[in-house]
Structure formats: C-alpha cells, structure tokens
C-alpha positions as CSV (number, residue, x, y, z in Angstrom):
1,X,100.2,190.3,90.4
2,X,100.6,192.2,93.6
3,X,96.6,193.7,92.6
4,X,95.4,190.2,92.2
5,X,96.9,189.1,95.6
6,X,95.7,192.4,97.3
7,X,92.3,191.8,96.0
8,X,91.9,188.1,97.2
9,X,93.2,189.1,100.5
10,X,90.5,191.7,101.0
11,X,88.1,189.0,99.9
12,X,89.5,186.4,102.1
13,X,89.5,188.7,105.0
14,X,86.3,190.0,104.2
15,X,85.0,186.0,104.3
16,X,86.8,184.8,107.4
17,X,86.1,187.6,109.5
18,X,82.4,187.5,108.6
19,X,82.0,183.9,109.1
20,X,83.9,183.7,112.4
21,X,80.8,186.0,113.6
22,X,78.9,182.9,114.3
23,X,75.6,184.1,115.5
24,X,74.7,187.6,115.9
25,X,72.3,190.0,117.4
26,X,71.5,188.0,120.9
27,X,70.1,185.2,118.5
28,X,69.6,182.0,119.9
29,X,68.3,180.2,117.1
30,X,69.8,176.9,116.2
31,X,71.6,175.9,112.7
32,X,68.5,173.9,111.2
33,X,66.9,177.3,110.1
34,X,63.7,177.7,112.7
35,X,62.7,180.8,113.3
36,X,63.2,182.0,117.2
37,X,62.5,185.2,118.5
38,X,65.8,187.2,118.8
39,X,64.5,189.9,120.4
40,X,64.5,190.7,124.4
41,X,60.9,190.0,126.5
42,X,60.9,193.7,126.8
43,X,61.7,195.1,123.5
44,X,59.2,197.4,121.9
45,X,57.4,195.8,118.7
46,X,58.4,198.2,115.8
47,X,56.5,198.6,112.4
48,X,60.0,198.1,109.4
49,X,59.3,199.4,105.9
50,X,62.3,198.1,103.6
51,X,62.3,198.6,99.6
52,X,64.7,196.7,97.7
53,X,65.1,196.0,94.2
54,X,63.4,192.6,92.5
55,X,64.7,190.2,90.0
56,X,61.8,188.2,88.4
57,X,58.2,187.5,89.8
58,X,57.0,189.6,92.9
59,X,56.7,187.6,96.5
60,X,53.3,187.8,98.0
61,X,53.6,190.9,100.6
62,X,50.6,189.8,102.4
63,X,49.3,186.5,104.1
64,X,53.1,185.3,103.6
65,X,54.8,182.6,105.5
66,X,58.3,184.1,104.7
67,X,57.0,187.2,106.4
68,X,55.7,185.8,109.3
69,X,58.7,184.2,110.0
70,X,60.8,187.2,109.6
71,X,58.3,189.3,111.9
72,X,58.5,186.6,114.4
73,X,62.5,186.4,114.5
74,X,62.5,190.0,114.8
75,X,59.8,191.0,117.1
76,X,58.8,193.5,114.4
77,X,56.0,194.0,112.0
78,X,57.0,194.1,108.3
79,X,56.4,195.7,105.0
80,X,58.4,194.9,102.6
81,X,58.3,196.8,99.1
82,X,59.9,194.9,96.3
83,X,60.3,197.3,93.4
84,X,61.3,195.6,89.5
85,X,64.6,196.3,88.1
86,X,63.9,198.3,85.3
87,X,61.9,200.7,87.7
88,X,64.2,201.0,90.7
89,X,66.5,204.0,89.9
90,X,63.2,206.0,89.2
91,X,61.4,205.2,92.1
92,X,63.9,205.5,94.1
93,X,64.5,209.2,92.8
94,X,60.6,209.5,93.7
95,X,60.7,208.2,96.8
96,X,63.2,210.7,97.8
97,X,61.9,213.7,96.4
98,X,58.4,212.9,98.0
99,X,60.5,212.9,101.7
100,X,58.9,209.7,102.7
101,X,61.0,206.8,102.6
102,X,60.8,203.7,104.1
103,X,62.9,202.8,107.7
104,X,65.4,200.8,104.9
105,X,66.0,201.7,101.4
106,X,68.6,200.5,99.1
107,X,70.7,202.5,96.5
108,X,72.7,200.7,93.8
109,X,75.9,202.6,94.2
110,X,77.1,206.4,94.9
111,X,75.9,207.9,92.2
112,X,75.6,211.7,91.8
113,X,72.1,211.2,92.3
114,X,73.5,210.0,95.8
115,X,75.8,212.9,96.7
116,X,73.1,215.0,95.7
117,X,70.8,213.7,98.3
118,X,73.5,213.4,100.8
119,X,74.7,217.2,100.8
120,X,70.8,217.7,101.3
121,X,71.0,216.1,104.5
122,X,68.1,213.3,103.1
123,X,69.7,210.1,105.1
124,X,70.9,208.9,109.0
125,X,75.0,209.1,109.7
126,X,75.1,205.7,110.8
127,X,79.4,205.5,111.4
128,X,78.5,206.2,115.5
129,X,76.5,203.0,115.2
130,X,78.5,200.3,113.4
131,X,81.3,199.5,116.3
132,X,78.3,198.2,118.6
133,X,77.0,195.0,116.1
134,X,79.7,191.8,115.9
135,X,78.6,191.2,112.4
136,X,79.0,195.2,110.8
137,X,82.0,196.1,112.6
138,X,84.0,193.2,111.2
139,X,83.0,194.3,107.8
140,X,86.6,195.0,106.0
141,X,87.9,198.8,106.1
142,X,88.2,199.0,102.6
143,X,84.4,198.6,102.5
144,X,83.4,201.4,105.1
145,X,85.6,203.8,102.9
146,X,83.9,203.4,100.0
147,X,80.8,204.4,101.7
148,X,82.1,207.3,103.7
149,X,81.5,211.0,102.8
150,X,82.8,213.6,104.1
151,X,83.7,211.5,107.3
152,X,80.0,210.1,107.3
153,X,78.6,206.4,107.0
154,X,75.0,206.6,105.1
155,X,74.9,203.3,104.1
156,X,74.9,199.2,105.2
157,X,76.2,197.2,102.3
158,X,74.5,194.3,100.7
159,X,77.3,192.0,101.0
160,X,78.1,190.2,98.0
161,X,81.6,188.3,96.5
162,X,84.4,190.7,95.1
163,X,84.6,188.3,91.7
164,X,81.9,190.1,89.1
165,X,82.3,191.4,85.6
166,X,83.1,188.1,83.1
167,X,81.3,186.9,80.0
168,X,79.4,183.8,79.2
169,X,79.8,182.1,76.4
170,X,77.4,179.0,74.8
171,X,79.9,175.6,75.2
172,X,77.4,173.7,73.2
173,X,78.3,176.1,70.3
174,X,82.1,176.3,70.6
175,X,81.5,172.1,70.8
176,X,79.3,171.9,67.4
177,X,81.6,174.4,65.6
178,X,85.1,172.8,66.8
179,X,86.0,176.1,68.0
180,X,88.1,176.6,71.7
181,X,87.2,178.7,73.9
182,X,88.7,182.1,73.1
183,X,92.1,183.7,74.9
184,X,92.6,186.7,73.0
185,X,90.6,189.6,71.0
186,X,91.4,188.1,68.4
187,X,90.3,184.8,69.1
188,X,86.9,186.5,70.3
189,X,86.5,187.9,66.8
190,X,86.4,184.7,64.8
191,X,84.5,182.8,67.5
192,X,82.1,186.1,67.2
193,X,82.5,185.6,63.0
194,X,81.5,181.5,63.4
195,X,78.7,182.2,65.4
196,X,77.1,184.5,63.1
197,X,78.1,182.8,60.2
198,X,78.1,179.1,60.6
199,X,74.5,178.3,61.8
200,X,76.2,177.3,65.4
201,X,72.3,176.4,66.2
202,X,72.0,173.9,63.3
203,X,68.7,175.2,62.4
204,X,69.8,175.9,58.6
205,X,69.0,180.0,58.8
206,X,71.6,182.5,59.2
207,X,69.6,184.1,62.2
208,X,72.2,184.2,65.2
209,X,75.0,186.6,65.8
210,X,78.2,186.6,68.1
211,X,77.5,189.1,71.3
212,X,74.5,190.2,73.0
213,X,75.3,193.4,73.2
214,X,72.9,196.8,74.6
215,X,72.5,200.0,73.8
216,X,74.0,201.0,77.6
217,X,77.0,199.0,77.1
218,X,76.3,197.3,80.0
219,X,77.8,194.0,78.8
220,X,81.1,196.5,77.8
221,X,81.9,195.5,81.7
222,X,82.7,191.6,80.5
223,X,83.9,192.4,77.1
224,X,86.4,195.3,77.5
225,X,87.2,193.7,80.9
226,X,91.3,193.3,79.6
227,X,91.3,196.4,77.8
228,X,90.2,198.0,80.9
229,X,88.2,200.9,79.0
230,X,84.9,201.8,78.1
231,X,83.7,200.9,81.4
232,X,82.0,203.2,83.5
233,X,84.1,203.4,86.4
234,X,87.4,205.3,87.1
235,X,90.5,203.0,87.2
236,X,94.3,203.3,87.9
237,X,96.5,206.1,85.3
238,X,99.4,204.3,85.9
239,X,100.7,207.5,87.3
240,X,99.6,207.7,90.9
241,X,95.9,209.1,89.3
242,X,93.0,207.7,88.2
243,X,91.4,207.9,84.6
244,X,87.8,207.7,83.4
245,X,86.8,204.3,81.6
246,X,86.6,206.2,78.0
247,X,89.5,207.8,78.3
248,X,91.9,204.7,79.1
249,X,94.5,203.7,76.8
250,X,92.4,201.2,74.8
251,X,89.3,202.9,74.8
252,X,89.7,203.7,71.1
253,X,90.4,200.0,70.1
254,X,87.9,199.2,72.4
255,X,85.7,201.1,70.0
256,X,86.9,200.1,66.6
257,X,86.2,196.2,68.2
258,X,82.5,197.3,68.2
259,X,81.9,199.0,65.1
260,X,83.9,196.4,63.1
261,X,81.3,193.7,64.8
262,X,78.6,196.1,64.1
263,X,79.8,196.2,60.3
264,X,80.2,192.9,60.0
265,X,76.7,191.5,61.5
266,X,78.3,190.1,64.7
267,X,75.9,192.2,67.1
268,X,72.1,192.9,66.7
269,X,71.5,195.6,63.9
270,X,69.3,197.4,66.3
271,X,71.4,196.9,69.6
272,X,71.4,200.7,70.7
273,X,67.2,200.3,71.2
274,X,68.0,196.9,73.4
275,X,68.0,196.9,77.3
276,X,70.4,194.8,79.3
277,X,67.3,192.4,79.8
278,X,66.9,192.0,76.0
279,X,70.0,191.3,75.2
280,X,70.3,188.9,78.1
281,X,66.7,187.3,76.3
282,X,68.8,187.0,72.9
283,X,71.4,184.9,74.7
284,X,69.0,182.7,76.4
285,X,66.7,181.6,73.8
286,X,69.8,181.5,70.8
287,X,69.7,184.5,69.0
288,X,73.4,185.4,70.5
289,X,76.1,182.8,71.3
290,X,78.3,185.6,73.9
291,X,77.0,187.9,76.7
292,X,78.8,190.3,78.5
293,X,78.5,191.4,82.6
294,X,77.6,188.1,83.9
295,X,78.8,187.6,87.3
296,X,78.4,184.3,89.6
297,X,75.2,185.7,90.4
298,X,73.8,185.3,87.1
299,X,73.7,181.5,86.6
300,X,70.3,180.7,88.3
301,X,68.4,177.8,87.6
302,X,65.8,180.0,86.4
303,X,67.8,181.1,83.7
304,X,69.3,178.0,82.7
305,X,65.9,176.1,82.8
306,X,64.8,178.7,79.9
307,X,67.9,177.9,77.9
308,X,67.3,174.8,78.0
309,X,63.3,175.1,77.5
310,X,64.7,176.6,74.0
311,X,67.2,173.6,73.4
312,X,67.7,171.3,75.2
313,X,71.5,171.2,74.2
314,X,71.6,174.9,75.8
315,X,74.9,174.7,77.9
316,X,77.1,177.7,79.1
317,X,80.7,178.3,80.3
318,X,81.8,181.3,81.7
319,X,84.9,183.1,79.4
320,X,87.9,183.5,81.2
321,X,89.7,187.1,80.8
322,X,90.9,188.0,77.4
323,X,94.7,188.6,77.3
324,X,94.4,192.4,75.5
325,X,97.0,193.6,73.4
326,X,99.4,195.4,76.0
327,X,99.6,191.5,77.9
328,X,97.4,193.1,80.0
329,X,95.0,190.2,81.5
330,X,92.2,190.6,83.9
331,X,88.2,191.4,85.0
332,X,86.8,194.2,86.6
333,X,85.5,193.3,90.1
334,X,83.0,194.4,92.4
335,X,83.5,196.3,96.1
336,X,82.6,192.9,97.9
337,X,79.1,194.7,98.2
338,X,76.0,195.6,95.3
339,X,74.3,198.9,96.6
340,X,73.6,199.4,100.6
341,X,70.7,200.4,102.7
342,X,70.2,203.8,104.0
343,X,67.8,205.7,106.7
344,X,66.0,208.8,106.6
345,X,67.3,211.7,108.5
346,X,63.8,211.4,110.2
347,X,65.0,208.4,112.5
348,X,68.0,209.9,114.3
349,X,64.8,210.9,116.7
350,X,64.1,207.2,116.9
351,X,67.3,206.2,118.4
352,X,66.1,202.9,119.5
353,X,64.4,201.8,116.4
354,X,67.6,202.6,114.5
355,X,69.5,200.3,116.9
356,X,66.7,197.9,116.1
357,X,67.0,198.3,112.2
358,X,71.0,197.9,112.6
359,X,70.4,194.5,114.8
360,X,68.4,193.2,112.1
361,X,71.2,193.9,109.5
362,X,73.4,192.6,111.9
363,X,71.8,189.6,112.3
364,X,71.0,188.7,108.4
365,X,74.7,188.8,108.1
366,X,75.5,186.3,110.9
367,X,75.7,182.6,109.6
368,X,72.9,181.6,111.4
369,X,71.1,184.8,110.3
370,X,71.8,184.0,107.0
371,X,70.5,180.2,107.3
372,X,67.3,181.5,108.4
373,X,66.9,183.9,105.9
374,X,67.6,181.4,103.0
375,X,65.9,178.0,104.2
376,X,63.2,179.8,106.3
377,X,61.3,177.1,108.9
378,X,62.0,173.2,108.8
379,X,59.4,171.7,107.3
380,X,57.3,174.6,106.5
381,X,60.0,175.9,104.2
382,X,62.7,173.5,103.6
383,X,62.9,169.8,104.2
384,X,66.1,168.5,105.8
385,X,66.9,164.7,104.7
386,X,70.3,163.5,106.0
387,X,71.6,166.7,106.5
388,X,70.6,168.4,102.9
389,X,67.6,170.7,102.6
390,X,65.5,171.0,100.3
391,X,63.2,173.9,99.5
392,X,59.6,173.1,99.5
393,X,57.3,174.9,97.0
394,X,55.9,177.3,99.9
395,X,59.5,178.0,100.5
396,X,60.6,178.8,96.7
397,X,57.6,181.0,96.6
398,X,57.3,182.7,99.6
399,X,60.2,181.7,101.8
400,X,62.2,184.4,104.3
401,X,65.0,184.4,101.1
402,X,62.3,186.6,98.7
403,X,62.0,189.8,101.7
404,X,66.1,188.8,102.3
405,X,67.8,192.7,102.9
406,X,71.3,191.4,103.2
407,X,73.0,188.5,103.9
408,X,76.9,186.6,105.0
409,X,79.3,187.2,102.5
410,X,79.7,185.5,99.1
411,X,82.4,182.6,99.1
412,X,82.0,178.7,99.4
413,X,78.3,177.7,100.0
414,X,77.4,181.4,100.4
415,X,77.4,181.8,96.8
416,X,75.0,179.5,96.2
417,X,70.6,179.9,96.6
418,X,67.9,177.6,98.1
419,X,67.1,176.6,94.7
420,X,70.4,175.9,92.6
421,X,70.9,172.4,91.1
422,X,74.0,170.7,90.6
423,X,74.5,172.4,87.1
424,X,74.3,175.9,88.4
425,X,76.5,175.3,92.0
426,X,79.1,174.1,89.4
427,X,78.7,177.1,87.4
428,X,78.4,179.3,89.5
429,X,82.1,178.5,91.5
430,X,83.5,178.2,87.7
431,X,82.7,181.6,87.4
432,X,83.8,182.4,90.8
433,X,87.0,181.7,89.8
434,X,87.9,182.5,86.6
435,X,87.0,186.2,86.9
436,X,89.6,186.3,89.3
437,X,92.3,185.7,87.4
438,X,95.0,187.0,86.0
439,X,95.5,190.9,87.4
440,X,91.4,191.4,88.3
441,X,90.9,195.5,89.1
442,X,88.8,197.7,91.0
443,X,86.7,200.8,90.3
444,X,88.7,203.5,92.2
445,X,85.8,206.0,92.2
446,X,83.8,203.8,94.3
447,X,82.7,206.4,97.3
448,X,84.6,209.6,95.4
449,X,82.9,212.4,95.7
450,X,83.1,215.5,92.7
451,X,80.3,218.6,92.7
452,X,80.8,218.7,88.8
453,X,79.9,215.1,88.3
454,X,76.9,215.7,90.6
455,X,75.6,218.1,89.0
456,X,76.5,216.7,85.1
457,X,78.2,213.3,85.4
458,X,74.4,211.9,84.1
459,X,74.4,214.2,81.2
460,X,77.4,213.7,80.2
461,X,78.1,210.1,80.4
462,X,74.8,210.1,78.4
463,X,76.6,212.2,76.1
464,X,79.5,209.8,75.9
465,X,76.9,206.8,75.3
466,X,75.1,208.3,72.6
467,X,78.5,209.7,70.2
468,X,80.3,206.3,70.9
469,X,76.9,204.5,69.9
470,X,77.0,206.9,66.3
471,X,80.7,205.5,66.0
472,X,79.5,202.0,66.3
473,X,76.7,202.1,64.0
474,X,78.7,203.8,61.3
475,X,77.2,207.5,61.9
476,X,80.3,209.3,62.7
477,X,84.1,208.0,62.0
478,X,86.1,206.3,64.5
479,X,88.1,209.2,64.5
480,X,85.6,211.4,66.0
481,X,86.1,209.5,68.9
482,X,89.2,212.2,70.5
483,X,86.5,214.8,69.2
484,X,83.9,213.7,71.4
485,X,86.2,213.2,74.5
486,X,87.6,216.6,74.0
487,X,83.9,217.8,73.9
488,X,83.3,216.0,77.2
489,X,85.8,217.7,78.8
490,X,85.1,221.5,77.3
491,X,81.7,220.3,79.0
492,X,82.9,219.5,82.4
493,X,84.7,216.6,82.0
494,X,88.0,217.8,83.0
495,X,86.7,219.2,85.9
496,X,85.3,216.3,86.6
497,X,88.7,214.5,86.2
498,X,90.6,217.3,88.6
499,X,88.1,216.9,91.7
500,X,88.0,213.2,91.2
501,X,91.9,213.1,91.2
502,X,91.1,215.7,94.1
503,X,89.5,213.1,96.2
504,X,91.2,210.4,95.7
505,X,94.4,211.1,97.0
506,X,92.5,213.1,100.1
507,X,91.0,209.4,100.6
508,X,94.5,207.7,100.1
509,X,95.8,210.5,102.7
C-alpha cells in the first residue's frame, strides 16, 4: 500500500506542479490556441532539426500549416524528421555513429546503447540549464534522477502519465460467452480456454485464440504484471536489492503459464516470428480476444475505428491487475516520462541556441504551450463552438500535434488527443485508473548504470528471449529454465546483477 500511495503522490505532484506553470517561455499567447510569436524582437532566427519516433502515417514535412505555425511561435525554422517505429532504434544507432545528429533527438530509454554513447562523450550536459525554465525545473526529482549519470543531465523527458503496463481484453466476447472479466491466473486461463474454444466471434470456425502474444514478449509487460517477472526491468528483492525480471520469484510460473497456453492452442502457433505490431493486428481484427502492454495511450480512435471496421460489435475493456498467487496484486508503471530528447556535444559552442532549444521544450510543456501544440490555429486548425474544439481535417492531418516534441503532463484532459471521441476519452481514464491499482511498481533500473550490461546486456537478454521462447514452444523442458539463468550469469549476468545492485544503492545514498 505504502508503494501505491508513494507512486500516486509522485504523479500528483508531478501534475500539480506542472500545471501550476501556467504559461511558459515569455509566451503571450492566449488560451484559444493562436499561434503568437514567443520569441523577443531581437532574438536570432535559428534553423531546429528534431527526430522523433512516428506512430502511423507520416505528416507532410513540407508546405505544412502545423509547421508554419510552430516556426512562427518560435521564431525558428523547422525540420522535423519523423522516423516509423519499427525503424527508430536502428536509425537512431545510425544517426549516432555517423556524428551528425539533429539539434533534438529522442532515445526511448537508457539503454546500454545509451551509456555507451554517453561515456563517449556523444551528447550536451544539460543539468546547468534546467533551473532557468519555469516549466523543466518543476519537473519532479525522481524524474531528473533517473536521467542522471554520473552527476550529468543528457536528456529532456517526454512527459507522459506514470499509469502504463495493463491488458485489454474484448468485452463483447466476455458478453457473448457469459464469462466475467477475469481476477486471477486462473480465471485468465479459462477465459483464454473459451476464447479459443467457443467461437467467442460467432463465425462457426475455430480460428481465434486467447492472447496476442509476440515473439519479444512485449505484451509479458500486461500479462506477468502481478507476478512481477519476466519483464524486462529490474524490480525490488524484497531485501534492500533489486532483481532482474527473469529471475523474480514467479518467473518460472510465469513460464509454465505460457507454454501450457502454447500447448493448449491459446496463443498463435507461430507467435515467436510475430512483432508487437502483429500481434496488436490479431487483436484488432479478431484473431485474439486478450493483448498485453496496452497503456492509456493505446486506445485511439484510430484503433478502435479498425475494430470496429472488422465488427461492428468490436468493444474493449481494459483488464484490471491479476491477483497472482503470493496475493500479490498490481501493474508495472512507467517513470511519468517515454524516452527524452538529447543534444549533440557539438552545441555546447552554441550556448544561445541551446537556451533556445530548452525554451522551446519549456514552452511545449506549459498549458498554453501544450494548447497550441495540440489544437494548432482557431479556425485553421480547430474550430471552437461554445467552448469545445473541434479538429478540422487540415488540423488532423497536418496540425502543430503531428511535429509535437513534448508536451504538459498526462492526467485529466492531458490524457486525451485532438481527435478522441467519447468512446476512447472514456477508455482511455478507465484505463488510467485501473492500472493503478492495487500495489502498481516501478522499474528500479531506470537511469542505473553497469559496464557489463553495456557491453552484453543486448546479447544476453537476447539470449534469455530466445531459451525461454524454446521452453514455450515445447523445445526444451521447463526445467531448463534454472539452466538457462545459471548460463546467463556464467555469461555476465551476475556481474551484471553486482554493479546494478552497485548503483543502486550509490543512487539511494
């Protein structure tokens, strides 16, 4: 209980500090969204490059009205370099190497990819900075610390809501079947069992199956939520420590869950080939009735128009945590940030234009900075009828929201986009709340740095993915499983456990 309360407080503070900013940056732009110019008469006009990562179609990055705005409330000239999903980690790793990144680039998270490029001196300390923008230095504490290394800010965080990691589950299913939503592992399994078996789609073919699950495990973050294993993050020992998300307590069961699905047909035969985007495709046009990973985030109208494009009974509910069988009860949750924006070493000769860059940050994270980037111009972008605006289509397709960097933090109306309906604002605060109950926890290693897990943590969780895959699919016994975790530590692994223990406590210090 005394996580759960320490966790909403951070969110809470995180919320009503950022809010309180009002406007930031100098801006004097009113709260009905027009873009004003926030810059001073005297400012130089700089040239911004910014790559972030895209979900769905590309904005236009030329001739666009979104841009125009932006460049015009910025007193700036702007590139921005949208980059798909599937690609980003790759040309990210590119862009680096090549040693000429944009002014802004995000990273998803310190990985040892990260370190790596850190302890090559590749980005801008920025922690000098941060104490002179209203918006950034009311950014929580607990946030800066997970972006520090070795007494060094790299990064500004993308700001998003601390609730993440749930599952989603199809109501209209449950509803046909008679089935309730399920509380336990258990109760997962035979709702799992009904909707392979049962022909929850009434289509008279035995062609669905329980959970959408991927060859990464990447929906493992929803389903093992309670169990708090097979995860990849490092989470509390219980003794002071903390423990790698395979080698928890309920890793093992965590396992034998999965391969007993596998056996049984509750999961896709050939699952381990799938991507995160497939599986997600399987759940959306009724091939799987559970998914995995789904935060707040993920119920756009975009997605639910396709369900329901499929059938047009398609309705979702997010799953509430499982309670595991320790009693444990509760979702992994998310730093109150998804990945940050860094700056070349290159710019620390540019010190104005990296006081420019911050202001800009600054400002998208301001309420009024956050209006504008999400509604764009009245009437160009957005129409405002008694106080409700309404996207137009110039402003769903190229609106200031598509180049958006950053933006106010997530809670109350800041979860919500331009173009949610009534369906998906009701969704999305469902989900907003249940993955916050019970005992939600963090990943500890969030900011941790180890030299062994830079230098092997990818090969080696790689290693761990691929063995606990062979369990699942029947290719080695679930008793291999201590086998291949001892391997992983003759490897590296308990290296890797000692310098992130190492850390940890340094940072607690």
């Amino acid at each position: 209980m005394k996580k759960m309360m320490a966790l909403l407080l951070a969110c809470t503070m995180a919320i009503g500090l950022l809010s309180a900013c009002g406007s930031g940056s100098g801006s004097t732009e009113s709260q009905g969204g027009n873009s004003k110019d926030t810059s001073t008469p005297s400012e130089k006009k700089y040239s911004v490059s910014a790559m972030n990562i895209l979900y769905g179609a590309a904005p236009p990055t030329t001739n666009s009205s979104g841009i125009k705005a932006i460049e015009e409330r910025y007193n700036i000239e702007y590139k921005y370099i949208p980059v798909a999903a599937g690609d980003f980690n790759n040309k990210v790793g590119v862009t680096v190497a090549s040693g000429d990144m944009p002014d802004l680039m995000l990273l998803e998270d310190t990985s040892p990819s990260y370190f790596n490029w850190v302890q090559n001196g590749m980005f801008l300390p920025l922690e000098d900075y941060i104490k002179d923008y209203p918006n950034l230095s009311k950014i929580p504490q607990s946030v800066w610390d997970t972006l520090t290394t070795d007494g060094h800010i790299y990064g500004i965080p993308r700001l998003r809501g601390i609730p993440f990691h749930a599952m989603a589950i199809r109501q209209d299913w449950l509803d046909k079947l008679g089935l309730s939503m399920p509380t336990t592992y258990d109760e997962l399994y035979e709702v799992m069992k009904a909707f392979s078996n049962n022909d929850p789609d009434g289509n008279g073919k035995k062609d669905t199956y329980g959970y959408a699950l991927d060859g990464d495990f990447s929906g493992a973050n929803g389903l093992f939520g309670s169990n708090r294993a097979l995860r990849t993050g490092w989470y509390d020992d219980g003794n002071g420590g903390i423990q790698h998300g395979y080698l928890m307590p309920n890793a093992k069961a965590s396992v034998e869950f999965m391969a007993k699905a596998y056996q049984d047909g509750l999961v896709s035969s050939d699952y381990t080939i799938k991507k995160g985007a497939q599986a997600e495709e399987d759940f959306l046009t009724g091939k799987a009735g559970i998914i995995g990973n789904w935060a707040y985030t993920a119920y756009t109208t975009a997605r639910m128009d396709k369900g329901l494009s499929v059938n047009p009974n398609f309705k979702v509910a997010p799953v509430p945590p499982l309670t595991a069988a320790d009693g444990y009860k509760g979702n992994g949750t998310a730093a109150g940030y998804y990945g940050f924006f860094v700056m070349p070493v290159t710019l620390g000769k540019e010190e104005d234009k990296v006081r420019k860059l911050l202001s800009i940050l600054d400002d998208m994270m301001s309420e009024e900075g956050a209006t504008f980037m999400q509604w764009g111009i009245e009437g160009e972008h957005h129409t405002n009828d008694n106080g409700t605006k309404v996207l137009t289509d110039k402003g769903a397709a190229e609106g200031p929201g598509k180049y958006m960097l950053t933006n106010h933090a997530a809670e109350g109306e800041w979860i919500f986009s331009p173009d949610d309906t009534e369906l998906t604002k009701s969704l999305k605060e469902q989900s907003f709340k249940v993955a916050m109950e019970g005992e939600p926890y963090a990943d500890l290693s969030v900011g941790l740095y180890s030299p062994t897990n830079a230098e092997k943590g990818k090969e080696l969780g790689q290693y761990l993915l691929d063995e606990t895959n062979k369990i699942v699919t029947g290719q080695r016994p679930l008793d291999d499983y201590d086998k291949i975790i001892q391997e992983w530590k003759d490897r590296g692994g308990e290296q890797i456990i000692q310098e992130m223990n190492e850390a940890y406590k340094k940072r607690a210090e």
